[in-house]
Backbone as JSON Lines, residues from 0, in Angstrom:
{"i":0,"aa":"X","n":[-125.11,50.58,-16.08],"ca":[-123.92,50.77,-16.87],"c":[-123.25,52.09,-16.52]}
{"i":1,"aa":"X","n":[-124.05,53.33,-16.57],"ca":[-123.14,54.52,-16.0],"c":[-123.0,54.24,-14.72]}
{"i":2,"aa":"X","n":[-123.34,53.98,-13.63],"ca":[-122.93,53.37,-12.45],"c":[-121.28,52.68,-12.71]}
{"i":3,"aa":"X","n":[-121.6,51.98,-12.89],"ca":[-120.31,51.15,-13.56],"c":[-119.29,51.65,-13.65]}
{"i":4,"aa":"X","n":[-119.28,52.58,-14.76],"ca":[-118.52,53.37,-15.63],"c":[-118.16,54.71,-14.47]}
{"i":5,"aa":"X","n":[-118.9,55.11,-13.74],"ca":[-118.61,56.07,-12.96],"c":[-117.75,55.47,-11.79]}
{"i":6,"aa":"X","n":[-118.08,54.27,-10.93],"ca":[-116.74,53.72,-10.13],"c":[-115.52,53.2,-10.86]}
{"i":7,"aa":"X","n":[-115.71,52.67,-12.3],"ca":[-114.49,52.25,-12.89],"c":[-113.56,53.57,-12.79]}
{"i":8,"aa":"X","n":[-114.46,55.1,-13.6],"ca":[-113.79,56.05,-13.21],"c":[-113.06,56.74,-11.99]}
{"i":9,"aa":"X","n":[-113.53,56.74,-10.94],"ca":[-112.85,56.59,-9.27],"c":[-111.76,55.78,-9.48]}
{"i":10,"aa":"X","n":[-112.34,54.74,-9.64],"ca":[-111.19,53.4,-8.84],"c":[-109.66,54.14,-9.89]}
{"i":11,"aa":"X","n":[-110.22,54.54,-11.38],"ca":[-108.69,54.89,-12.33],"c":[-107.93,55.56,-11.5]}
{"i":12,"aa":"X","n":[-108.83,57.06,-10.95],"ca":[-108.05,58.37,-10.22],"c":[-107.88,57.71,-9.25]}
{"i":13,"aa":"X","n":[-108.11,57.05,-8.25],"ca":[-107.72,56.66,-6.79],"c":[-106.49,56.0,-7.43]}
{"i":14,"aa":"X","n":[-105.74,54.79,-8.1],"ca":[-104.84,54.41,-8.55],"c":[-103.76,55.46,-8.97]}
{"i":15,"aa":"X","n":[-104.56,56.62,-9.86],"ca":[-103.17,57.55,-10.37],"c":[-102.99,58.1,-8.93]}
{"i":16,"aa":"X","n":[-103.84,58.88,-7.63],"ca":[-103.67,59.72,-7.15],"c":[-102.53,58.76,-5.96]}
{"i":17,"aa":"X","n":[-102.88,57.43,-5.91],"ca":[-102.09,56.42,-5.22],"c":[-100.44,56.37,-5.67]}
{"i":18,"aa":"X","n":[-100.26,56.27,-6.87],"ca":[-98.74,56.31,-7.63],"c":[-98.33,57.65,-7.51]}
{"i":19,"aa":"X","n":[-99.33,58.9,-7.72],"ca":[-98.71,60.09,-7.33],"c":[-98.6,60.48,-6.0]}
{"i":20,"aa":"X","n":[-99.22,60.22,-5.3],"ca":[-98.25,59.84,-4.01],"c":[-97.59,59.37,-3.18]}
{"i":21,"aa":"X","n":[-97.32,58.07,-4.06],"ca":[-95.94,57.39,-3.24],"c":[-95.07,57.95,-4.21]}
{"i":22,"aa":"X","n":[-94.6,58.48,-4.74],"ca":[-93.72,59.19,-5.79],"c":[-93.24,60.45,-4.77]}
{"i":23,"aa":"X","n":[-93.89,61.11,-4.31],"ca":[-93.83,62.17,-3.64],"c":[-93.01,62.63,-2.87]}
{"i":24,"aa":"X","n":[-92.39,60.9,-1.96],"ca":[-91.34,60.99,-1.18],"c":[-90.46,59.89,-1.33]}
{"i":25,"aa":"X","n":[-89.44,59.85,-1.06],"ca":[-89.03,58.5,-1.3],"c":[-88.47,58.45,0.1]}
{"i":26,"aa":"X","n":[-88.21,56.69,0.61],"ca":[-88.56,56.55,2.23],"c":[-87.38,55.79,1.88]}
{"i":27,"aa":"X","n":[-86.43,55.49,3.14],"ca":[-84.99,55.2,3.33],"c":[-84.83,53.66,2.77]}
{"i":28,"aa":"X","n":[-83.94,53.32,1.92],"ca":[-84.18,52.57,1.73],"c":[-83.45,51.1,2.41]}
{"i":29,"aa":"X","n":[-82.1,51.89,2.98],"ca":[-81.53,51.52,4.29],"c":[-81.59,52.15,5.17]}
{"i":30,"aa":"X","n":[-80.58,52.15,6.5],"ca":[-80.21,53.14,7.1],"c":[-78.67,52.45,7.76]}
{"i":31,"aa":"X","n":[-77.54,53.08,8.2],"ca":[-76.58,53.13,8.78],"c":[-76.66,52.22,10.12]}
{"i":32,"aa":"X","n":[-77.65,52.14,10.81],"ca":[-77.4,51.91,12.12],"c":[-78.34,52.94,13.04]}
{"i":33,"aa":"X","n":[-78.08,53.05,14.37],"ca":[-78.01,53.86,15.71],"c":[-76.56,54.67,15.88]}
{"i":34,"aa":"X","n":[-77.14,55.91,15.72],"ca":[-75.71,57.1,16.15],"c":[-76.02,56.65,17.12]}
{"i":35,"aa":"X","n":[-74.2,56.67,18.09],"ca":[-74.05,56.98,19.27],"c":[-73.23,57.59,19.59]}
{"i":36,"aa":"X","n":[-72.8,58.53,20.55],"ca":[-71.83,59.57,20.98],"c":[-70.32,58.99,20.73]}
{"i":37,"aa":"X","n":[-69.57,59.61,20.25],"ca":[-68.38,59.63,19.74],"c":[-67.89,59.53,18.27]}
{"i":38,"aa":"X","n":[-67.38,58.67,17.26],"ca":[-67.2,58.95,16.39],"c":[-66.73,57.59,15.35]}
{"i":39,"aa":"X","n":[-67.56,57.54,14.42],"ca":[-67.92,56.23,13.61],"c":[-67.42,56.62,12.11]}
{"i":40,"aa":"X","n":[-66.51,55.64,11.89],"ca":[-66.64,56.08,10.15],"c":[-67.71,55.49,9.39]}
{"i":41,"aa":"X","n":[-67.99,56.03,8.01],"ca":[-69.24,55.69,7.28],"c":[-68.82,56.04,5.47]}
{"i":42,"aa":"X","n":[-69.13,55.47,4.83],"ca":[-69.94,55.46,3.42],"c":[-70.84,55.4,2.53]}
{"i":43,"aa":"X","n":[-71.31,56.79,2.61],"ca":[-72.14,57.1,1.68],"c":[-72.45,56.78,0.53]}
{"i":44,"aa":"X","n":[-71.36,56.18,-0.51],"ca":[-71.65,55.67,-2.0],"c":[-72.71,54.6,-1.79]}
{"i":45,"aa":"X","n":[-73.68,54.51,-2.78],"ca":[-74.44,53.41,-2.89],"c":[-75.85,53.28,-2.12]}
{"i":46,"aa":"X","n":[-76.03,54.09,-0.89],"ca":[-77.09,54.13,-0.02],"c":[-78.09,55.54,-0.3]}
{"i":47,"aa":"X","n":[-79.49,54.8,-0.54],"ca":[-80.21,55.3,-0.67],"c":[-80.44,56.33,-1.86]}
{"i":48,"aa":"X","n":[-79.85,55.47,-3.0],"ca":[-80.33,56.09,-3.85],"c":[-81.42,56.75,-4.65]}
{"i":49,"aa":"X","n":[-82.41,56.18,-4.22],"ca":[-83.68,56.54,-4.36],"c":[-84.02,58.35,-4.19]}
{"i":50,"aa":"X","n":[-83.24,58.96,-3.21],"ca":[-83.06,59.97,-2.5],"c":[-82.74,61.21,-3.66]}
{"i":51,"aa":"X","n":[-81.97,60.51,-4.6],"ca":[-81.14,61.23,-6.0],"c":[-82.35,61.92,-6.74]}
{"i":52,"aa":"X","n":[-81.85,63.68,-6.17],"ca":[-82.37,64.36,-7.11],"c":[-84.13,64.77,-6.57]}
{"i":53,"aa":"X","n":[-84.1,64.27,-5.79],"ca":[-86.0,64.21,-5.34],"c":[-85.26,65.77,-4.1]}
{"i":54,"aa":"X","n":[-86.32,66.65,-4.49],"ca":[-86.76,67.55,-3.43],"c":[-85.48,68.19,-2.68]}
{"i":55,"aa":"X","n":[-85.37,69.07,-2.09],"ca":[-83.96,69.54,-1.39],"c":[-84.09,69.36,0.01]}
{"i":56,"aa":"X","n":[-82.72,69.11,0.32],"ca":[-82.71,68.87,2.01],"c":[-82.83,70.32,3.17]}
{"i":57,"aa":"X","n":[-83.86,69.99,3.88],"ca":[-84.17,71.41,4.19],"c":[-84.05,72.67,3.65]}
{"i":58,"aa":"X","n":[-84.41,72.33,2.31],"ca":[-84.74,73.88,1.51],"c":[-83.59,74.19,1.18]}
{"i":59,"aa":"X","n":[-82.24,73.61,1.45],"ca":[-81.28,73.97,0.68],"c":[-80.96,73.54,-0.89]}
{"i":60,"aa":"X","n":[-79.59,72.49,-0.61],"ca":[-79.49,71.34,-1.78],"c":[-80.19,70.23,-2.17]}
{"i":61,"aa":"X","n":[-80.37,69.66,-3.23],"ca":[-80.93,68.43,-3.48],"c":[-79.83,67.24,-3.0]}
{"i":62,"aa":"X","n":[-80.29,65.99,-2.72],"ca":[-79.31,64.9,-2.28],"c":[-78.75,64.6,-3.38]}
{"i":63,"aa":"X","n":[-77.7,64.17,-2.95],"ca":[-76.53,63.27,-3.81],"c":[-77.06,62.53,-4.64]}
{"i":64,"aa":"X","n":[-76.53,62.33,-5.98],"ca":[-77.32,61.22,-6.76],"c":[-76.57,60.0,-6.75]}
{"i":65,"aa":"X","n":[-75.47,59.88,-5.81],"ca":[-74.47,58.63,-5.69],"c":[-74.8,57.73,-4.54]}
{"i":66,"aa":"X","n":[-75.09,58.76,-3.3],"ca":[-75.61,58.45,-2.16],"c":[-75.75,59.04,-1.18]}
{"i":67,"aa":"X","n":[-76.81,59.12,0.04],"ca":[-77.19,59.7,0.81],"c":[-77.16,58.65,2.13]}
{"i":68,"aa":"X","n":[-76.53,58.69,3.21],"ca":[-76.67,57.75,4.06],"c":[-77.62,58.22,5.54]}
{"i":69,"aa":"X","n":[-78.3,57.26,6.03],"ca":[-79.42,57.82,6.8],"c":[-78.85,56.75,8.44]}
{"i":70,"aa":"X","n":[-79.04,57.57,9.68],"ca":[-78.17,57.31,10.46],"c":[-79.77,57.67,11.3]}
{"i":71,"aa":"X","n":[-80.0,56.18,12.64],"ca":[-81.14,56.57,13.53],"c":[-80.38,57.01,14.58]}
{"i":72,"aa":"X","n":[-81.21,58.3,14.97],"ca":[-80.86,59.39,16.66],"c":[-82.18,58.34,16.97]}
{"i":73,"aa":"X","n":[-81.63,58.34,18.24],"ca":[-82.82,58.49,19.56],"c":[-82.77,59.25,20.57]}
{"i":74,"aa":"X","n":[-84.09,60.18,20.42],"ca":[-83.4,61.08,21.66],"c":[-84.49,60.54,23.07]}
{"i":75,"aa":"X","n":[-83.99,61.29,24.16],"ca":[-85.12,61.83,25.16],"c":[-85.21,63.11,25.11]}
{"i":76,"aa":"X","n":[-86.34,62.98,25.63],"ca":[-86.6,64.59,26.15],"c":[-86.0,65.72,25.9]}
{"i":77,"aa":"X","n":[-85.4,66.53,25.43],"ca":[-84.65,68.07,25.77],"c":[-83.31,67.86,25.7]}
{"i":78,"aa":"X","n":[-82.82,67.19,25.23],"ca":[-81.18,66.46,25.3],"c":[-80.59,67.16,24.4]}
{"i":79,"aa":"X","n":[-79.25,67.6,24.93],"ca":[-78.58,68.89,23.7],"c":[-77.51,67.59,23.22]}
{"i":80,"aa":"X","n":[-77.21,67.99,21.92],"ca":[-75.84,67.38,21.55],"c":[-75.91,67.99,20.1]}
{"i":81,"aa":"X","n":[-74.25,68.23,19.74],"ca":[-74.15,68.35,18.26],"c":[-73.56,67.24,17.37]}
{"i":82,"aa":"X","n":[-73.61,67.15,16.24],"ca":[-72.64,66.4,15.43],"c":[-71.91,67.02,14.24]}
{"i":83,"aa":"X","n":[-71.07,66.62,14.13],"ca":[-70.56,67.13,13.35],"c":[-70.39,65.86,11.98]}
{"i":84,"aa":"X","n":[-69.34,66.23,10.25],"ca":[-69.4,65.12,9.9],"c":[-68.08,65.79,8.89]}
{"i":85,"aa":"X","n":[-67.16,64.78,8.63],"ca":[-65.71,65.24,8.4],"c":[-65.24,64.5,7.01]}
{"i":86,"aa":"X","n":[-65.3,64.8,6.05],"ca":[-65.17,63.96,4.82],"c":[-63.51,64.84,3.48]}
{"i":87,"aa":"X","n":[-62.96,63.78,3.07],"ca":[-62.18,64.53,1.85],"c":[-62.55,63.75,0.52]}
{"i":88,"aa":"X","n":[-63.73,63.33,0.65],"ca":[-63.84,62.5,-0.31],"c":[-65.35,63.93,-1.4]}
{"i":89,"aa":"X","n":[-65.99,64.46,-0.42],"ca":[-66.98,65.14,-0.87],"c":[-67.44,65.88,-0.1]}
{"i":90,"aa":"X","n":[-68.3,67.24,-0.05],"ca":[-68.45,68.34,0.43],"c":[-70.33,67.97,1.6]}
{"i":91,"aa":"X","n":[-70.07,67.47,2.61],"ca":[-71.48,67.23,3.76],"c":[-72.47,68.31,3.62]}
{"i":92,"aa":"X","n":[-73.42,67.71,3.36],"ca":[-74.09,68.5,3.94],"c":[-75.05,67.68,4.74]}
{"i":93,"aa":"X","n":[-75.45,67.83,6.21],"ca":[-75.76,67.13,7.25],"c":[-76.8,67.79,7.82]}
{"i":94,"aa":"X","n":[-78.14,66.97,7.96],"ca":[-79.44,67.59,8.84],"c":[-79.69,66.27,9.21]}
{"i":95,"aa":"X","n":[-80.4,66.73,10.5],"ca":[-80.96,65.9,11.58],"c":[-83.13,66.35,11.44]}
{"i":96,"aa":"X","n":[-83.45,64.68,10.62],"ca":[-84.98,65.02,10.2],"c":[-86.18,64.47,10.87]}
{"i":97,"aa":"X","n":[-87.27,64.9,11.38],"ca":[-88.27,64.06,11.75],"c":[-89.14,63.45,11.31]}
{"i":98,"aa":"X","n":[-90.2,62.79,11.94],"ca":[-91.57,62.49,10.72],"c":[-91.25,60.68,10.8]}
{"i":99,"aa":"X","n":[-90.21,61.13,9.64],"ca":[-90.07,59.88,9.0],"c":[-88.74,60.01,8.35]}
{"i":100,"aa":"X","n":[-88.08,58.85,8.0],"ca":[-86.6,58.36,7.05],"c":[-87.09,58.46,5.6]}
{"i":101,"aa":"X","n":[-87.31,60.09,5.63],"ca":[-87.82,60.0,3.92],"c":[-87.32,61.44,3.28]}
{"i":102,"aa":"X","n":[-87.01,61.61,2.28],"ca":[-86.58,62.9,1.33],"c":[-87.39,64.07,1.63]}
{"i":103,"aa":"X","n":[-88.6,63.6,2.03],"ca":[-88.76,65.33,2.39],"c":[-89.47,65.57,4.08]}
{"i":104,"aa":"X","n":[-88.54,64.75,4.53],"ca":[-89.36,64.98,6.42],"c":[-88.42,66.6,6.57]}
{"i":105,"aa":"X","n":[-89.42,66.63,7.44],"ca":[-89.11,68.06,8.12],"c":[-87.79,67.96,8.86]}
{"i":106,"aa":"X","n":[-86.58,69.14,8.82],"ca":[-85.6,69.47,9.21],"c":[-85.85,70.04,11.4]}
{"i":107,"aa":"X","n":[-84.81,69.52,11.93],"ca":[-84.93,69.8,13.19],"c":[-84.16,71.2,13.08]}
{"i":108,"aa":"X","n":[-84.89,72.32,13.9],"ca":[-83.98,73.61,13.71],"c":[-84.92,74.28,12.24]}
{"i":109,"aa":"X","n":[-85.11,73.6,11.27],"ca":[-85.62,74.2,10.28],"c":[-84.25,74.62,8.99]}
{"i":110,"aa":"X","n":[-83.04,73.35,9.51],"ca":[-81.8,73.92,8.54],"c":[-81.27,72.89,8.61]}
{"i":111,"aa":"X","n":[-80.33,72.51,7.63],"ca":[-79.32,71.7,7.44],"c":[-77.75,72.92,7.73]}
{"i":112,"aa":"X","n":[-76.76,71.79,7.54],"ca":[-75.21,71.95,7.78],"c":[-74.58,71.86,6.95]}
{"i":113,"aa":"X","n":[-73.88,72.86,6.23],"ca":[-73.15,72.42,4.91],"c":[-71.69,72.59,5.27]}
{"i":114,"aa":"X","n":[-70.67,71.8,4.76],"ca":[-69.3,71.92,4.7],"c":[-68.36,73.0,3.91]}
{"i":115,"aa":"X","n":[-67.45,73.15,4.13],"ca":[-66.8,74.19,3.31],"c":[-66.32,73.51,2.29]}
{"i":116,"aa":"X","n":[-65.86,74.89,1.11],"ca":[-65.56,74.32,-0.4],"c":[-64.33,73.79,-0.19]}
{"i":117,"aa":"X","n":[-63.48,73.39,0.74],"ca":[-62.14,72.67,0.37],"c":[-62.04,71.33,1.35]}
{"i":118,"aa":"X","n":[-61.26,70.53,0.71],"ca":[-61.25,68.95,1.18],"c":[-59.58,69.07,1.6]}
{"i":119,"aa":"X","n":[-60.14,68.37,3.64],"ca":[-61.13,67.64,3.55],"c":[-62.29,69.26,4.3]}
{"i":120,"aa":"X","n":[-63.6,68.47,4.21],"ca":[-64.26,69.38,4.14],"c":[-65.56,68.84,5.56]}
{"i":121,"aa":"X","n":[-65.62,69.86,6.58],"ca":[-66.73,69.53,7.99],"c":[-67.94,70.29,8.12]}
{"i":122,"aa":"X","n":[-69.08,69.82,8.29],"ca":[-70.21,70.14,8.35],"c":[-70.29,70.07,9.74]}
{"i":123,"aa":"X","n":[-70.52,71.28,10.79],"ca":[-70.86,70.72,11.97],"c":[-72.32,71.52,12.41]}
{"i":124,"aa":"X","n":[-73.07,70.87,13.33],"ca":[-74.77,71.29,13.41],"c":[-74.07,72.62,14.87]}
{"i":125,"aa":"X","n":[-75.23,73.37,15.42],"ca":[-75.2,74.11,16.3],"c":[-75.68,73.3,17.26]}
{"i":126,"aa":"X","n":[-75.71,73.45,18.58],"ca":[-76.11,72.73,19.62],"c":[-77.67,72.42,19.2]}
{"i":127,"aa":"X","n":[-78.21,71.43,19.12],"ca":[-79.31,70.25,19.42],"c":[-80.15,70.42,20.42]}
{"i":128,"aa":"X","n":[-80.93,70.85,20.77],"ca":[-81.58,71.12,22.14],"c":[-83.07,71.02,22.28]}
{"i":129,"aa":"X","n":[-83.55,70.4,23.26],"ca":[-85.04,71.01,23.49],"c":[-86.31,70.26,22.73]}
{"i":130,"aa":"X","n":[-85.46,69.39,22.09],"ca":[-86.59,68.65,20.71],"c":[-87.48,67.56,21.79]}
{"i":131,"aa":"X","n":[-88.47,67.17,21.2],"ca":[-89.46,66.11,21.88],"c":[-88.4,64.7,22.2]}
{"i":132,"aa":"X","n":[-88.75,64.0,23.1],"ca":[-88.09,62.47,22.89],"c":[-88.77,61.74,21.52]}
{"i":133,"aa":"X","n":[-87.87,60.56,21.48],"ca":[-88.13,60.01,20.06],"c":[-87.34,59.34,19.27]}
{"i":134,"aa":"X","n":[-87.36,59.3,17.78],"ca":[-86.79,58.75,16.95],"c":[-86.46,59.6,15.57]}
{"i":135,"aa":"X","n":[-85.28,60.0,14.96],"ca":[-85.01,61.13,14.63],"c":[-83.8,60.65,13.42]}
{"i":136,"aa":"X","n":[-83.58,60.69,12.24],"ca":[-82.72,60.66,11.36],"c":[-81.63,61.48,10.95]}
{"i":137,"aa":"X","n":[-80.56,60.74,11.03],"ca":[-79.57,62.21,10.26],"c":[-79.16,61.73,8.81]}
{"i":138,"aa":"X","n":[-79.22,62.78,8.0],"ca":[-78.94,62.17,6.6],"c":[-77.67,62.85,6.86]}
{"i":139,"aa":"X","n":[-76.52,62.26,5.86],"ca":[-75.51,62.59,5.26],"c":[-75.67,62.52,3.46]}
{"i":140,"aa":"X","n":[-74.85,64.07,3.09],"ca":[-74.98,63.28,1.88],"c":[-74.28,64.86,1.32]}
{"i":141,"aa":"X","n":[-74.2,64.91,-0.2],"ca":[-72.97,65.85,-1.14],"c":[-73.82,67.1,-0.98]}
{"i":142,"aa":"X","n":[-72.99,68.16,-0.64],"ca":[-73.92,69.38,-1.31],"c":[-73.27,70.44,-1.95]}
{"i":143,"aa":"X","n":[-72.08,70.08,-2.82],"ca":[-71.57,71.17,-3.7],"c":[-71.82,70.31,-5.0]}
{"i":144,"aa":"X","n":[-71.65,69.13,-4.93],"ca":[-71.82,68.29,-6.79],"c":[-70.39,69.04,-6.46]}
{"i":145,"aa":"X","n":[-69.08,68.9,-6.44],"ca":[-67.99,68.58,-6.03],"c":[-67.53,67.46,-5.88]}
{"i":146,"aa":"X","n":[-65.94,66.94,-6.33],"ca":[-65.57,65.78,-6.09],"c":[-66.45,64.73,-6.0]}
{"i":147,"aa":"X","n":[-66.51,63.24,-5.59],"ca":[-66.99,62.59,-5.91],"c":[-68.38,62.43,-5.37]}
{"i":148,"aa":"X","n":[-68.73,63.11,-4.72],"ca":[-70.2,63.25,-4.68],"c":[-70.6,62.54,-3.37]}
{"i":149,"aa":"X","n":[-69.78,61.01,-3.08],"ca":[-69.99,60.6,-1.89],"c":[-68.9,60.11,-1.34]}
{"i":150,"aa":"X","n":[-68.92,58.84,-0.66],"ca":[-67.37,58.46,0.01],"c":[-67.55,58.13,1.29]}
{"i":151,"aa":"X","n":[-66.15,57.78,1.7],"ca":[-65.73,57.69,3.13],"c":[-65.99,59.07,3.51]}
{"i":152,"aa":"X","n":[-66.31,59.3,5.49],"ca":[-66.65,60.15,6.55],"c":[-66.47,59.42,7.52]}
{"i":153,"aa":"X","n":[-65.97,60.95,8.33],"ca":[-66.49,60.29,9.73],"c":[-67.57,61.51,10.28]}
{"i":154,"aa":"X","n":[-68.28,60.61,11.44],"ca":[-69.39,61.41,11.8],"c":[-69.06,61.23,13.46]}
{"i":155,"aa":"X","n":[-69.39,62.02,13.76],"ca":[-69.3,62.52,15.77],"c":[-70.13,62.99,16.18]}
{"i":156,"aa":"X","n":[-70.32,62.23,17.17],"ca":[-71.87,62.78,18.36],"c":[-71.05,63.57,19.35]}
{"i":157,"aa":"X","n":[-71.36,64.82,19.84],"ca":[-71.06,64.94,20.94],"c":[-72.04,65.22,21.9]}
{"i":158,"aa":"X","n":[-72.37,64.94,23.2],"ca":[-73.36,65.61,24.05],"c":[-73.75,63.87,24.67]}
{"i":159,"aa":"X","n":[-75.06,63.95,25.45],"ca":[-75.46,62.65,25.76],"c":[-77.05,61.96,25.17]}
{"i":160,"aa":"X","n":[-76.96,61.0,24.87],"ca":[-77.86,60.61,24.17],"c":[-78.54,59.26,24.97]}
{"i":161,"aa":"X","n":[-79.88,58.64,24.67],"ca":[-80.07,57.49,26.36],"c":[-79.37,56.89,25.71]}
{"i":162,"aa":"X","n":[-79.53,55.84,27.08],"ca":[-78.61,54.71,27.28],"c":[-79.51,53.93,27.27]}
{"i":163,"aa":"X","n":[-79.24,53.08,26.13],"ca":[-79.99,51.54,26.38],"c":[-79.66,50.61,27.36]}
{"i":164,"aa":"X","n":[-80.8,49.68,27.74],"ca":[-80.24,48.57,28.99],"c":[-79.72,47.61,28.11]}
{"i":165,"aa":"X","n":[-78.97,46.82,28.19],"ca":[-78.44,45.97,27.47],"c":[-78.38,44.43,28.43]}
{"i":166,"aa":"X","n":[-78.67,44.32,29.32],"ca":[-78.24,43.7,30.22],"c":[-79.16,43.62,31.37]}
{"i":167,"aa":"X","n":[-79.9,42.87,32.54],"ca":[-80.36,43.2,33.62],"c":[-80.37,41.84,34.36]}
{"i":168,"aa":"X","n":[-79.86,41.9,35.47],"ca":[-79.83,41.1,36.31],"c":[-79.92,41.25,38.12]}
{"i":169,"aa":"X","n":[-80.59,40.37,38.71],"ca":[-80.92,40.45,40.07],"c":[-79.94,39.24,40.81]}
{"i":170,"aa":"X","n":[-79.32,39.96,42.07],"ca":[-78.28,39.04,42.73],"c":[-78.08,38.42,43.57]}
């Protein structure tokens, strides 16, 4: 019987310590697509709400509680590029994260990009450089709690990013 009673006890804490850590992060619950170099419009309202209010984006602001939109990089190797992200609907603040598509992956650089206080209002990153190849997230999302919090953007790659094969044929 204390046998018993002593794994019933485990199995309780393994369950709480299980809910307290999927709580911990919250993981994308969409995502946007594949950035690719040049320049895409996007909307943030509605995506990834889960994101609202959990933890701050690279140690700055907390995410939007309207929406946060999550956009896949792929890089290679050492590949520089910046982006920038251009909104009058709400104030960007824009980091590029690793790990994982979740609220608290680690920041590339160790910083996010915030926009200025007037609309419309651009967040742009510093050159991109040098990171491992891979798979790499950029969140978008509010960081004054200003105007409506999310909205229409546009977002811009500049630099080169791979090229997928799309196509292959022998002649």
């Amino acid at each position: 019987m204390k046998l018993t009673n002593a794994l019933l006890s485990l199995l309780i804490a393994g369950c709480f310590l299980g809910v307290a850590s999927s709580a911990v992060a919250a993981t994308c619950s969409s995502t946007q697509g594949t950035a690719a170099t040049g320049t895409v419009p996007g909307n943030s309202c509605g995506n990834n709400t889960n994101f609202s209010g959990s933890f701050a984006l690279c140690g700055g602001v907390g995410f939007s509680s309207t929406g946060t939109d999550a956009w896949v990089v792929n890089l290679g190797a050492s590949q520089d590029f910046t982006f920038s992200v251009t909104s009058s609907a709400f104030i960007p603040d824009i980091a590029l994260v690793t790990t994982a598509c979740a609220d608290n992956s680690q920041c590339v650089n160790s910083t996010d990009y915030i926009g200025g206080n007037a609309f419309p209002s651009t967040a742009t990153s510093g050159q991109v450089t040098g990171n491992a190849a891979g798979t790499y997230w950029l969140f978008i999302t509010d960081s004054g709690g200003t105007g409506a919090q999310c909205g229409a953007y546009n977002l811009t790659l500049t630099g080169t990013l791979p090229v997928k094969l799309q196509d292959f044929s022998v002649q």
